[in-house]
VMD Tcl script that builds the backbone (N, CA, C; Angstrom):
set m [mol new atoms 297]
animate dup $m
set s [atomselect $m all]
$s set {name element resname resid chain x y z} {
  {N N UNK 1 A -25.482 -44.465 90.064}
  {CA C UNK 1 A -25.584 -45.898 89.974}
  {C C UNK 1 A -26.973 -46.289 89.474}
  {N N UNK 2 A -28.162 -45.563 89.849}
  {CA C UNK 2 A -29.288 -45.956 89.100}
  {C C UNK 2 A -29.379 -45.328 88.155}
  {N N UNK 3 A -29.042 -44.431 87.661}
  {CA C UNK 3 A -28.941 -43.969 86.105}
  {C C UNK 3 A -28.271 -45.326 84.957}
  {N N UNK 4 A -27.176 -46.087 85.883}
  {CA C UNK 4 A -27.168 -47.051 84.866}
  {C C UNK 4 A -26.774 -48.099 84.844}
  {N N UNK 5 A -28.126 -48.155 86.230}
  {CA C UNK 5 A -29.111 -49.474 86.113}
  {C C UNK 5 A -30.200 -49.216 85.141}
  {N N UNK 6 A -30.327 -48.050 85.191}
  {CA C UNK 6 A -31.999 -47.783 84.249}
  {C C UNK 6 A -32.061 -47.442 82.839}
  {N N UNK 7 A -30.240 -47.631 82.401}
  {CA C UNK 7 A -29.782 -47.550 81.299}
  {C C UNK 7 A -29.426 -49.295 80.561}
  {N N UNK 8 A -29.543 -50.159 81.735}
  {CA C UNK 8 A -29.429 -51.731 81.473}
  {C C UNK 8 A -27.695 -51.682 81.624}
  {N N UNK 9 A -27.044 -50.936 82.307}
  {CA C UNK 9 A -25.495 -51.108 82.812}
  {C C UNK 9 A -25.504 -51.398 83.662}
  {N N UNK 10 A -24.054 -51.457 84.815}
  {CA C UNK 10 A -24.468 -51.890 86.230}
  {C C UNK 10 A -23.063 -51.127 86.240}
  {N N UNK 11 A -22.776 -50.476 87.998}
  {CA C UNK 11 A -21.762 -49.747 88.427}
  {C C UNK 11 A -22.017 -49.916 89.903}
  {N N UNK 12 A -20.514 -49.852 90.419}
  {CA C UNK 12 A -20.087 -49.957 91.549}
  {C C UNK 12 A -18.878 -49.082 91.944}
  {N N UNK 13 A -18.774 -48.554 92.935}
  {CA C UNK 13 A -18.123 -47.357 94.074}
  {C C UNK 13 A -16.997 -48.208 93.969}
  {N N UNK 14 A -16.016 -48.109 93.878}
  {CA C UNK 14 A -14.533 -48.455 94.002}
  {C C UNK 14 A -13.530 -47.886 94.938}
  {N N UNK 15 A -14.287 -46.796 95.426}
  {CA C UNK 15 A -13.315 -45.437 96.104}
  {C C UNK 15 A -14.369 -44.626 96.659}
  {N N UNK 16 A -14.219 -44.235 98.146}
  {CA C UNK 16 A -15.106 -43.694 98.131}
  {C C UNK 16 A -14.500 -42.607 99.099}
  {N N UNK 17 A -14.658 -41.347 98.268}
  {CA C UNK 17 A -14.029 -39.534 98.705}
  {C C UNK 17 A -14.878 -39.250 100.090}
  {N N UNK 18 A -14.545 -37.809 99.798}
  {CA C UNK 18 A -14.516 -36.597 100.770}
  {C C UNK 18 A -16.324 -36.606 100.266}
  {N N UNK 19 A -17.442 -36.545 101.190}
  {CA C UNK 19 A -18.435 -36.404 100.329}
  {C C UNK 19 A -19.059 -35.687 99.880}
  {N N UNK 20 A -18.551 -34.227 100.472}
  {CA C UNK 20 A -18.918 -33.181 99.720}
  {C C UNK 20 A -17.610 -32.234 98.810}
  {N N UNK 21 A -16.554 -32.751 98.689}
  {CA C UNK 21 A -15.483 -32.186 97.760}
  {C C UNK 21 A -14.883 -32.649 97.420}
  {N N UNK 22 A -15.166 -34.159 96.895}
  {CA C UNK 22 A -14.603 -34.744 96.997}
  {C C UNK 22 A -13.979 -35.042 95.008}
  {N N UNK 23 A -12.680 -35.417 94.517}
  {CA C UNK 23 A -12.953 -35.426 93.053}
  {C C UNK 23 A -13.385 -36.859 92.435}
  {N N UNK 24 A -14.363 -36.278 91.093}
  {CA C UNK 24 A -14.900 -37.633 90.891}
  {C C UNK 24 A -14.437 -38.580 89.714}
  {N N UNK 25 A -14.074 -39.352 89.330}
  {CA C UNK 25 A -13.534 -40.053 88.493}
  {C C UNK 25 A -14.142 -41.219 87.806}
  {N N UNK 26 A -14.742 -41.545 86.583}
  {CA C UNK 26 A -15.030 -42.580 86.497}
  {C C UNK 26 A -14.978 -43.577 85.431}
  {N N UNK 27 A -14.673 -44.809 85.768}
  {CA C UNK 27 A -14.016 -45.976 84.658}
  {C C UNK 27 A -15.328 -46.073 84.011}
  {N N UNK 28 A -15.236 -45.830 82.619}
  {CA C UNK 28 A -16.930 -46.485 82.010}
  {C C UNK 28 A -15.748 -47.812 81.027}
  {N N UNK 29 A -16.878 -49.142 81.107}
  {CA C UNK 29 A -16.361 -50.155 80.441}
  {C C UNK 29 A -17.771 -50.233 79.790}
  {N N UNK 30 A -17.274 -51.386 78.237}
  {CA C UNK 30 A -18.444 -52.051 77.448}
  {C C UNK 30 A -17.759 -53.464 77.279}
  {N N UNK 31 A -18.850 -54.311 78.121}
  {CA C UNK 31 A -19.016 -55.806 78.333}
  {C C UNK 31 A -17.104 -55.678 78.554}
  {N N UNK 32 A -17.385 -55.280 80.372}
  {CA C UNK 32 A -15.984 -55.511 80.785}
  {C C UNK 32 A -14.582 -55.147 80.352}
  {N N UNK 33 A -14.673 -54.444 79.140}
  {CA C UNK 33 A -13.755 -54.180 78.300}
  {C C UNK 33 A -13.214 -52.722 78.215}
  {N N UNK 34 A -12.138 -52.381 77.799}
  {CA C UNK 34 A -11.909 -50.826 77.251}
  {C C UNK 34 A -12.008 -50.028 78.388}
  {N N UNK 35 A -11.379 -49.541 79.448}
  {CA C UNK 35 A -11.424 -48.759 80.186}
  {C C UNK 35 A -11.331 -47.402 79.324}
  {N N UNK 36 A -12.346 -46.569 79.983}
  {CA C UNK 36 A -11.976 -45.209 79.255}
  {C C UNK 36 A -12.215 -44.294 81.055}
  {N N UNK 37 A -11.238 -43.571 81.422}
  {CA C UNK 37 A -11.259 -42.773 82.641}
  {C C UNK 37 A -11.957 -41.840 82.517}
  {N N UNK 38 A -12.907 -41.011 82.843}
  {CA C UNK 38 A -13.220 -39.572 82.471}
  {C C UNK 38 A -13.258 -39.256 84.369}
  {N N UNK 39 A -12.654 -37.869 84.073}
  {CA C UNK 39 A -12.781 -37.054 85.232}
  {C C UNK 39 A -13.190 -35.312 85.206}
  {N N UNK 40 A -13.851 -34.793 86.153}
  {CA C UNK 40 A -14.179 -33.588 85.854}
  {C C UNK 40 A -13.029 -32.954 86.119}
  {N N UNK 41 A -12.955 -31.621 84.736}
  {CA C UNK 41 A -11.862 -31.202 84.725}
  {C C UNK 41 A -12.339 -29.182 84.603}
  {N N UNK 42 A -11.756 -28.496 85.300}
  {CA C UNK 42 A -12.480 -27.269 85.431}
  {C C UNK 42 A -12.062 -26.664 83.929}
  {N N UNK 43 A -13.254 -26.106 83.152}
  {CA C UNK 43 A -12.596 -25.121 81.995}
  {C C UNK 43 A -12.365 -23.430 82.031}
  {N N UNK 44 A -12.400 -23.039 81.135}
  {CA C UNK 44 A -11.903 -21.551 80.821}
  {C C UNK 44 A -12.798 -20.925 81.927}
  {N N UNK 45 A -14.033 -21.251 81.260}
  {CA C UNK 45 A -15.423 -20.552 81.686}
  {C C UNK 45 A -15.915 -20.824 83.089}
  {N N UNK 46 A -15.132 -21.655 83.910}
  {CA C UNK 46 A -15.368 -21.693 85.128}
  {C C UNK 46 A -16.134 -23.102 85.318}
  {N N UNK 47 A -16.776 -23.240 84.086}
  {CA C UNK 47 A -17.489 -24.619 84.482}
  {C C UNK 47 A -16.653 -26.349 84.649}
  {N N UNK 48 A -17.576 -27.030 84.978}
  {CA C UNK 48 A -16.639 -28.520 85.012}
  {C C UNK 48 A -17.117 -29.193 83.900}
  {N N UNK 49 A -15.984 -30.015 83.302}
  {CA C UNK 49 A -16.736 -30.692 82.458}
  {C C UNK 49 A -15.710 -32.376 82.145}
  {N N UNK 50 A -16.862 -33.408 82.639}
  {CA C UNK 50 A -15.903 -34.567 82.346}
  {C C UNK 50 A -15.624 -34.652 80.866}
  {N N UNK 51 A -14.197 -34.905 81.366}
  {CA C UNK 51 A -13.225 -35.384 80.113}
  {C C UNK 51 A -12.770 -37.107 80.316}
  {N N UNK 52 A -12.682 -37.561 78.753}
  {CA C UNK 52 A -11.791 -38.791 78.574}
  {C C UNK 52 A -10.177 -38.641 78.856}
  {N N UNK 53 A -9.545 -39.005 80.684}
  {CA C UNK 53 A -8.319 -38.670 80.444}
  {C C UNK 53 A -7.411 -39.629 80.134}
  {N N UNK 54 A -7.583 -41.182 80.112}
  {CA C UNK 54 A -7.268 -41.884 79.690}
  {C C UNK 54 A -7.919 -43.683 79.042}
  {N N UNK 55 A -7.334 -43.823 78.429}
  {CA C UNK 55 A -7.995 -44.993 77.906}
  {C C UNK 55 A -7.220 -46.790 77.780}
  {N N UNK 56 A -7.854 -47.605 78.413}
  {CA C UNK 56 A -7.207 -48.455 78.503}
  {C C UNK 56 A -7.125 -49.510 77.151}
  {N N UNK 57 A -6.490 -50.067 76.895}
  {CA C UNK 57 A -6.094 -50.940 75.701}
  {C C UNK 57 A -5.455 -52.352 75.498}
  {N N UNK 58 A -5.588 -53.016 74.877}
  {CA C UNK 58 A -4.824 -54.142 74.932}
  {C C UNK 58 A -3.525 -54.585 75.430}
  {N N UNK 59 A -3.118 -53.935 75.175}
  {CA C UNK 59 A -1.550 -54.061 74.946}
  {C C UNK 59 A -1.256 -52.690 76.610}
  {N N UNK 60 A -1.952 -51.724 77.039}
  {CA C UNK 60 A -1.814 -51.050 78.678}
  {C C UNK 60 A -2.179 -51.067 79.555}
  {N N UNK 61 A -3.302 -53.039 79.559}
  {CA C UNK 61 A -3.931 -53.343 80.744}
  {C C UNK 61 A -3.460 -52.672 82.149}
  {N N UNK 62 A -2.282 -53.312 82.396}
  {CA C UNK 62 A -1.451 -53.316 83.642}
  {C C UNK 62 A -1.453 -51.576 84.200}
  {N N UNK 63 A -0.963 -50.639 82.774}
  {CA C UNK 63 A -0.004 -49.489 82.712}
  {C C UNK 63 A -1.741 -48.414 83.208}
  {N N UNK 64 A -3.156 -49.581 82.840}
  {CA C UNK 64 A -4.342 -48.513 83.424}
  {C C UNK 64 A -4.473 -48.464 84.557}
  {N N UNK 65 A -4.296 -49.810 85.096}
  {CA C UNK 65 A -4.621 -50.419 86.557}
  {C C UNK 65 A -4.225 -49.315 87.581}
  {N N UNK 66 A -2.130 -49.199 86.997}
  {CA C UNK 66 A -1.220 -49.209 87.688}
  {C C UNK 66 A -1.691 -47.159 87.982}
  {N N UNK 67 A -2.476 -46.833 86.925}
  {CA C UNK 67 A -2.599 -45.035 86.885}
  {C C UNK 67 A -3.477 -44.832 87.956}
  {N N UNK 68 A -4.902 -45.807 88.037}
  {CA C UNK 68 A -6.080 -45.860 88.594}
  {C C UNK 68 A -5.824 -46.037 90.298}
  {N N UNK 69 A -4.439 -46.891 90.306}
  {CA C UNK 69 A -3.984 -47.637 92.162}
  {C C UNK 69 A -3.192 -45.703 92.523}
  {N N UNK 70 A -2.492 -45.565 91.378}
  {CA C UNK 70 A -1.714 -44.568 92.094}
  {C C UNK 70 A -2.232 -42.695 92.302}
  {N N UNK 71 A -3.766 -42.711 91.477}
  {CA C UNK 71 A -4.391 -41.424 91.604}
  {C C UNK 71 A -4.735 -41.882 93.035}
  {N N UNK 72 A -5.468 -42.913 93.462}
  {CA C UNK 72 A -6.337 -43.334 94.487}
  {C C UNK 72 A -5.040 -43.229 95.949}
  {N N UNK 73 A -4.081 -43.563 95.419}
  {CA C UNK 73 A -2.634 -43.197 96.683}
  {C C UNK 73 A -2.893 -41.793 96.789}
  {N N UNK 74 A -2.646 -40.454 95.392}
  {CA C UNK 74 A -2.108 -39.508 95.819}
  {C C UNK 74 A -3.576 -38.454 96.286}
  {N N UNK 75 A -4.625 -38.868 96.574}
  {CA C UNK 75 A -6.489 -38.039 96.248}
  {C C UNK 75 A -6.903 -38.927 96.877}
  {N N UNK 76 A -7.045 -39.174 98.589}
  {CA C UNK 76 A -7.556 -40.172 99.638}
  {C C UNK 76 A -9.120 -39.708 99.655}
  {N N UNK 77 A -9.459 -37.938 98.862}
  {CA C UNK 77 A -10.608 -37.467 98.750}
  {C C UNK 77 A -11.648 -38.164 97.614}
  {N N UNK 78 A -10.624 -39.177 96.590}
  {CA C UNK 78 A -11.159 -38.928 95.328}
  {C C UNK 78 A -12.548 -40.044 95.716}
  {N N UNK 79 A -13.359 -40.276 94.922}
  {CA C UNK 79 A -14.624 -40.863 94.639}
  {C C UNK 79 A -14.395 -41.775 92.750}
  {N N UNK 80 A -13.799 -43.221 93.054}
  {CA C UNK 80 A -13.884 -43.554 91.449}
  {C C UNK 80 A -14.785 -44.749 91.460}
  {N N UNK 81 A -15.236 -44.674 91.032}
  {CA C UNK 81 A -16.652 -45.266 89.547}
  {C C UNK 81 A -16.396 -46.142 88.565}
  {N N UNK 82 A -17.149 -46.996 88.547}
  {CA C UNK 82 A -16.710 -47.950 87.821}
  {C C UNK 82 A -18.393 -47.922 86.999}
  {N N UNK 83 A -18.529 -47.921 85.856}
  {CA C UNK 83 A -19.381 -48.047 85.074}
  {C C UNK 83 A -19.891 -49.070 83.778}
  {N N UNK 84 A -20.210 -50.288 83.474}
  {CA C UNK 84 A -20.343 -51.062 82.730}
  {C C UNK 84 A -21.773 -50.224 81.738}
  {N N UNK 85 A -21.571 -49.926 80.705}
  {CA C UNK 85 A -22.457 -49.752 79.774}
  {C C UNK 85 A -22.144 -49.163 78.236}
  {N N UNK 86 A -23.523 -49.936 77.845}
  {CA C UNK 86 A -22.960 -50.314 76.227}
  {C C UNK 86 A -22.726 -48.570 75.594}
  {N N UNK 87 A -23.257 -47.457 76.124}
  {CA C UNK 87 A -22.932 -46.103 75.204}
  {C C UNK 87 A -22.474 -44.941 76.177}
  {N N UNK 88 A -21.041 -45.336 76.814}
  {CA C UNK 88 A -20.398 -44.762 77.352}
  {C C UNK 88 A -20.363 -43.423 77.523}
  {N N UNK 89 A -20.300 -42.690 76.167}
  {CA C UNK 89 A -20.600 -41.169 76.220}
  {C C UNK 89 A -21.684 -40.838 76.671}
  {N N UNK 90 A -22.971 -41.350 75.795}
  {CA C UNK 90 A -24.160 -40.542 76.507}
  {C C UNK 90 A -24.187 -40.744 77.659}
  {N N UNK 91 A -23.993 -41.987 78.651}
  {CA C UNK 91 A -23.990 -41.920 79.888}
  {C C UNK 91 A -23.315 -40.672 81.009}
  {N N UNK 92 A -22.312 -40.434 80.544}
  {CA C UNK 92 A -21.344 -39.501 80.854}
  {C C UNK 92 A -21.914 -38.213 80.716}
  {N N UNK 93 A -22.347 -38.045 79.185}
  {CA C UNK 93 A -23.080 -36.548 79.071}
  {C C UNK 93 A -24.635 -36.443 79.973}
  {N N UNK 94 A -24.891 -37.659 80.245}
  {CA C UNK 94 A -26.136 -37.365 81.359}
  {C C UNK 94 A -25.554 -36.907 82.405}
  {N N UNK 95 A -24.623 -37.840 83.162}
  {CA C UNK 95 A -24.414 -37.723 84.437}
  {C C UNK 95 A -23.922 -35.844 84.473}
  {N N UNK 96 A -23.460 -35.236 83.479}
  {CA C UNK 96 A -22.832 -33.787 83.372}
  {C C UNK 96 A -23.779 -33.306 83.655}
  {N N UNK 97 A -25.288 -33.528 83.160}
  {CA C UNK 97 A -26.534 -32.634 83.036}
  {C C UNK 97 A -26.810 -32.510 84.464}
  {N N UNK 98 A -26.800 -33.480 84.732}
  {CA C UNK 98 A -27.099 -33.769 86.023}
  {C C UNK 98 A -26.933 -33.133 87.779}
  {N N UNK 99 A -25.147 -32.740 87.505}
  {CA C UNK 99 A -24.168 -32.632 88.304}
  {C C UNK 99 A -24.735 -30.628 88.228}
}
mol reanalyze $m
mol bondsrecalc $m
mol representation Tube
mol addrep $m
């Protein structure tokens, strides 16, 4: 969350997991708009790496909402994120460095 405040975004906890195993998920928007989901997803090599797993759109407001209410039903562990900022990826590829 202060990564992006100090990026001039603003984010807020929506869900809040298991706190040490918990999975993490997070909505990045630009000026309120465009949901894009990324969640860490384990690869070949053993490592994690957030992915874009879905993206919200004009025309699948409802059909994002409705994905976002029903991960949060079936993962009482999960941790989702809500992120407002204008360069979505790099934010994301920080928070990876990070993790």
């Amino acid at each position: 969350m202060r990564l992006a405040e100090s990026e001039g975004g603003f984010a807020t906890v929506l869900a809040k997991g298991e706190r040490d195993a918990g999975t993490i998920l997070i909505v990045t928007l630009c000026r309120g708009r465009d949901g894009i989901l990324f969640e860490r997803m384990p690869q070949l090599d053993g490592s994690r790496k957030f992915l874009a797993v879905k993206r919200e759109g004009i025309d699948n407001n409802q059909e994002f909402a409705e994905y976002l209410a029903r991960r949060r039903r079936q993962d009482s562990d999960m941790w989702l994120i809500e992120v407002d900022i204008a360069d979505r990826e790099r934010f994301v590829a920080r928070i990876a460095e990070l993790s």
